[in-house]
C-alpha angles and dihedrals in degrees: 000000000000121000129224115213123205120219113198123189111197124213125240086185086158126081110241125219132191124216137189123198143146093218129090124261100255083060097047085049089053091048091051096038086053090048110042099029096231115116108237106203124196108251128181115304115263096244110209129179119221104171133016083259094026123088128167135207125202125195110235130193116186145185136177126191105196090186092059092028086229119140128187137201124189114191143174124246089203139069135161084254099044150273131333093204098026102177079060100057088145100065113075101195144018138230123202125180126189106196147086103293119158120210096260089060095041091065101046084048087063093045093053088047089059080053095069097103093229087051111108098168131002115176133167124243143195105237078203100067100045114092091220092047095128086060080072093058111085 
């Protein structure tokens, strides 16, 4: 008996960006409300299991704009149990954005979020390239 064997390719269609900040989460979601104009509410935590005994629970803000077809997620790095990205133990949240950007804006989105007064580092990174990338699918 032959077996068919399925391939998936999952899609990482959303720019990710990395922040680094001392302040909580609800305080990283007002800067960026204020910012951005876009009103970031708390939804339900992301749970993931690491281990068989291990679970993790991350903190996610999210809004979504239907006229401009934009969405954002706004998501913590850190839990009691662990990382959700671990290889990037350094970034505390993450941003993700689903909408047409091109890489010019990109890279002035990245500048005004370095301008949010609690923002120590924002960079941008490639889902692709991270080991952990299907914890960000959800």
């Amino acid at each position: 008996m032959s077996k068919l064997v399925l391939d998936l390719d999952l899609d990482f269609d959303f720019s990710l960006f990395g922040v680094s900040s001392h302040v909580s989460n609800y305080r990283i979601a007002w800067g960026m409300n204020k910012l951005f104009e876009i009103d970031l509410e708390r939804v339900d935590d992301i749970d993931i299991s690491f281990d068989s005994d291990k679970k993790g629970n991350f903190s996610l803000y999210r809004f979504n704009d239907e006229e401009s077809y934009t969405t954002f997620h706004l998501l913590s790095n850190r839990c009691d149990s662990g990382y959700l990205i671990p290889e990037l133990k350094q970034i505390d949240y993450f941003l993700q954005y689903w909408g047409p950007m091109s890489d010019q804006e990109l890279s002035s989105f990245k500048d005004e979020l370095r301008e949010i007064p609690s923002v120590l580092v924002a960079i941008q990174i490639d889902p692709m390239e991270l080991k952990s990338r299907n914890n960000l699918l959800f």
